[in-house]
N, C-alpha and C positions, 0 to 999 in steps of 0.2 A: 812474142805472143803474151798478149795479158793472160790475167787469171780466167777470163770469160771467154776463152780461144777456144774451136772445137778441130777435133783433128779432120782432116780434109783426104782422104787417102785414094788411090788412083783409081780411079772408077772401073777401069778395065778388069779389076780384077772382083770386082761387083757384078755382075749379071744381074736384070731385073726378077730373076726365081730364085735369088742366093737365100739362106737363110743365116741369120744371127747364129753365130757358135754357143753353143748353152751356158758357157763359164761366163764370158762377154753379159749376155741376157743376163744374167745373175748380177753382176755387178753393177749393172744400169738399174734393174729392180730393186739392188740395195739404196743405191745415190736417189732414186725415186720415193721408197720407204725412207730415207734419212728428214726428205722431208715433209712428207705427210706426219712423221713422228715428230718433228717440230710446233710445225702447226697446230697437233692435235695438243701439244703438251704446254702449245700455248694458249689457246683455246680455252683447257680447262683450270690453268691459271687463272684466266682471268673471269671462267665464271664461280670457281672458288673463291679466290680471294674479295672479286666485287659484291658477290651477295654475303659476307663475312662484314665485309667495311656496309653494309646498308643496314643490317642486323643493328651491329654497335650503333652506326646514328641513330637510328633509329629508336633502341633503346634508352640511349641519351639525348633523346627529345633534339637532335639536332637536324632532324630531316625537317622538310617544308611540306605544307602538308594544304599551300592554299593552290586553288584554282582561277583561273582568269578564261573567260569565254569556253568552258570547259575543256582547257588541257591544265596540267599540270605547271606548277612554277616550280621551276628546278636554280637551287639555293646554292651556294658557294660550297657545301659539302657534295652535295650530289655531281656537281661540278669536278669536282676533285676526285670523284669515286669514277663517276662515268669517263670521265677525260685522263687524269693525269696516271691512275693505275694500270690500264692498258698498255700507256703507252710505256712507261718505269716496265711492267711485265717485258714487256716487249724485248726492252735492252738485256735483261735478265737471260731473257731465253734465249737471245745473240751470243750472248756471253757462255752461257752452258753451253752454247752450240760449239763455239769455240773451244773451249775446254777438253769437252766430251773427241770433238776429232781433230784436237792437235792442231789449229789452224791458225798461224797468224793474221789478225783482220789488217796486218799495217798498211798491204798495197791497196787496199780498200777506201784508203783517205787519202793516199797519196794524190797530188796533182801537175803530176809533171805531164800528164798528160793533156793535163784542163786548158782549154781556154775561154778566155772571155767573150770574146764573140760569140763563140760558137754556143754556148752556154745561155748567151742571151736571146738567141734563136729560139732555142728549146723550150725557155721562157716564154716566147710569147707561141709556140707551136702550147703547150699546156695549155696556157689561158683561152691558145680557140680552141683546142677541146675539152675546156669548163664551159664556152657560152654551145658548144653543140651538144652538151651531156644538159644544161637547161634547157635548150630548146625540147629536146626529148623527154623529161621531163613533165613538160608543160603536155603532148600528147601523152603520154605515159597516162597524167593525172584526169585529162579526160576520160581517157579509156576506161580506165577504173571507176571513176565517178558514172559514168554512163552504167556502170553494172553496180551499183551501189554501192561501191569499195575503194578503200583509202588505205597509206599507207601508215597505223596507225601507231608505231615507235617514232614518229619524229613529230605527234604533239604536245608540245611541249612549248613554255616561253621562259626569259632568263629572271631571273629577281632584279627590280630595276635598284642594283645598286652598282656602284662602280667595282667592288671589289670583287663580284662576279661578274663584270663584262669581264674586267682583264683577266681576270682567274682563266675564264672559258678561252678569251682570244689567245693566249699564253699558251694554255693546251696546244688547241689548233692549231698554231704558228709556228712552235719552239719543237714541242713535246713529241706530239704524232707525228710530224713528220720524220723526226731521228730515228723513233722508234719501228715507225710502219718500215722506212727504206731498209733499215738492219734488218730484217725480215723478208719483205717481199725483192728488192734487187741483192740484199746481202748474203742471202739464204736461198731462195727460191730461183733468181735468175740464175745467181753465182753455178746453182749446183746442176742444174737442168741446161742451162750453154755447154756446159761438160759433153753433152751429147750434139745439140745442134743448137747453133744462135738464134735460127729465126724462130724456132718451135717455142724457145724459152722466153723469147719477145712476147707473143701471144699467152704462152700458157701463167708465166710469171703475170698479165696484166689480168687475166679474166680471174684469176686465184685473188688478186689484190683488188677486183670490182667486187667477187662474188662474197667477200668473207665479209664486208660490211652490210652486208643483212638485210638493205632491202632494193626495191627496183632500181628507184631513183640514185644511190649512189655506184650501184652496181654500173650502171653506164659509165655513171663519172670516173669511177675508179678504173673501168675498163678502158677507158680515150686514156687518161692522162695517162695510166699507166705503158700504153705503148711508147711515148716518145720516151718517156724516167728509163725504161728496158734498153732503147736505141743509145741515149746517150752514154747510159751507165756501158753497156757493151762496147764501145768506141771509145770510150776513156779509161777505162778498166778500172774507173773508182765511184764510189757511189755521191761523193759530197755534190757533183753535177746536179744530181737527183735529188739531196736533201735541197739543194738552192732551188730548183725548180717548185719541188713541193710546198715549200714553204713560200714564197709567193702566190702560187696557186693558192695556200688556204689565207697568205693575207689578203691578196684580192675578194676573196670569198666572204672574206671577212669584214670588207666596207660599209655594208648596208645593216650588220650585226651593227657594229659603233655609230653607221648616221643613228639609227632605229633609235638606241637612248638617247638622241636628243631631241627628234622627231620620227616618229613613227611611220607617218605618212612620207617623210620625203627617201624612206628604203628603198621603196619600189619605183621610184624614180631612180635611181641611183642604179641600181639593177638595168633598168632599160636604157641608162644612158650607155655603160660599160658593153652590154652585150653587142651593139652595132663595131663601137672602137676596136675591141678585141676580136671580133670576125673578121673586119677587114683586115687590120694589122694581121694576123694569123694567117689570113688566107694568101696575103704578099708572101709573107715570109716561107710558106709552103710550098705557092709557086717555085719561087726565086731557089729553094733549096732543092726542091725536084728537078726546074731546069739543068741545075749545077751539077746533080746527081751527087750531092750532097745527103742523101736520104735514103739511099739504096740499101733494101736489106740484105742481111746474108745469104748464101746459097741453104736451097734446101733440096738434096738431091736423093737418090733410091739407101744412099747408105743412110741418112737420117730419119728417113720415114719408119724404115724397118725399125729403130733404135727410140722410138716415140711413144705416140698413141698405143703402137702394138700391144709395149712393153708396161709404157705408164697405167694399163687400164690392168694389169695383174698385179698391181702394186696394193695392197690390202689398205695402206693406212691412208692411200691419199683416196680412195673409194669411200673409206670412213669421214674423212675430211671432207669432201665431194657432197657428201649424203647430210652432213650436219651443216653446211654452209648454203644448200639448197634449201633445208628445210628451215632452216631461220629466216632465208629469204620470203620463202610460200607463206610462212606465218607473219609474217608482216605487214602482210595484205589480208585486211579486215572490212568485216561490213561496219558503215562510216557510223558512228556514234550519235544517238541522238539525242 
């Protein structure tokens, strides 16, 4: 049993009116609190530390301060403030996690489990749930436009110079995804499979949609994140996850690098991708469902009791809950005129 094994014990001595022993309840409420107090302490890393490093630019005249069709140009420092300290936070807070309960991350990289096929599967199951997290998207943004509302943190354009394209694609490509997986599959699934594998499929994926703040990646991060959960639990290492993610945001990232050379030819590029990668995805989803290559864990009367019941008395992921909702609602703005 890997490290994301959940114990399975014989039902019969379950009855559907059993209840949770209260020492048991205590200790799932701790491992629950373990990581809401992550999060939270990540959370306020990084909006400590990011509005400290916006301050200093700013002070030293190093912020950008021009506009293009009214959003913002964001400049190789902002670049560097917005992208690469999250994600450096990130590993930091891995690290303390580590520390703090004594845990070696080794089996976490290990890959005796990994394979290559199967990894390229997962690959391209991501990439279809990048073009169906744009599809939705695309109604999302109607929706909101029909009530005069936009999602108003993601205007913004890049400074057209090369040293902030790569700065930013470096982030997204390299950075965030070490960072996010040590976190959301290293911490969050790792610790909540302890209880059940399928619960922590779902709950580790909407944790890792909802914390990025607004609708639109909230889908994204909620698709991709199911298969990063499925793999990372069947290999009982996370590096599956980091290769997936980081294809995921270098795909993502194609029509970011057409864009500085033509502008016009992104959105082509966009609609070429989105048809290739549905079908591919959709074969491949097929083919692995036929095989029953895809199949989730059991989720039986002992798991339920040990879940929602417990996780919703958990004080610090309620607090986490409430700050990752509420960055979401504020995100959505009436549209700027």
């Amino acid at each position: 049993m890997n490290y994301y094994g959940q114990y399975n014990p014989n039902q019969m001595y379950y009855p559907p009116n059993f209840e949770v022993p209260y020492e048991e309840k205590r200790k799932i409420r701790h491992n629950y609190n373990v990581i809401g107090i992550t999060l939270l302490s990540l959370e306020v890393l990084i909006l400590v530390v990011c509005s400290v490093a916006y301050d200093l630019l700013d002070t030293f005249g190093m912020l950008s301060d021009e506009t293009q069709d009214g959003m913002s140009v964001y400049g190789f420092w902002e670049v560097v403030a917005g992208g690469y300290f999250p994600a450096l936070l990130a590993i930091a807070v891995f690290i303390g996690y580590c520390l703090f309960a004594r845990y070696n991350p080794k089996e976490l990289f290990s890959v005796r489990c990994v394979k290559a096929g199967e990894t390229a599967k997962y690959v391209v199951l991501v990439l279809f749930c990048q073009q169906i997290s744009m599809i939705c998207t695309i109604f999302i943004s109607l929706f909101l436009n029909s009530l005069g509302l936009e999602v108003a943190g993601l205007n913004y354009v890049l400074e057209h110079k090369p040293s902030v394209y790569a700065a930013d694609i470096f982030g997204a490509i390299v950075l965030a995804p070490i960072g996010e997986e040590l976190i959301y599959r290293g911490i969050v699934l790792r610790c909540s499979a302890k209880v059940s594998q399928r619960f922590a499929i779902f709950f580790s994926a909407f944790i890792f949609g909802i914390m990025h703040g607004n609708p639109y990646q909230f889908v994204l991060g909620f698709l991709i994140g199911i298969p990063l959960a499925i793999i990372t639990i069947k290999t009982g290492s996370i590096v599956p996850a980091i290769i997936c993610h980081m294809v995921n945001n270098a795909v993502a990232s194609i029509p970011q690098i057409v864009e500085y050379f033509n502008d016009d030819a992104s959105y082509a590029v966009n609609w070429i991708m989105l048809p290739i990668f549905l079908v591919l995805g959709a074969v491949v989803l097929f083919s692995m469902v036929s095989k029953r290559q895809l199949t989730l864990p059991e989720y039986t009367i002992h798991h339920k009791k040990r879940t929602m019941p417990i996780l919703v008395t958990s004080w610090s992921m309620i607090v986490v809950f409430v700050i990752y909702a509420f960055n979401l609602l504020i995100s959505v703005q009436p549209i700027a005129q």
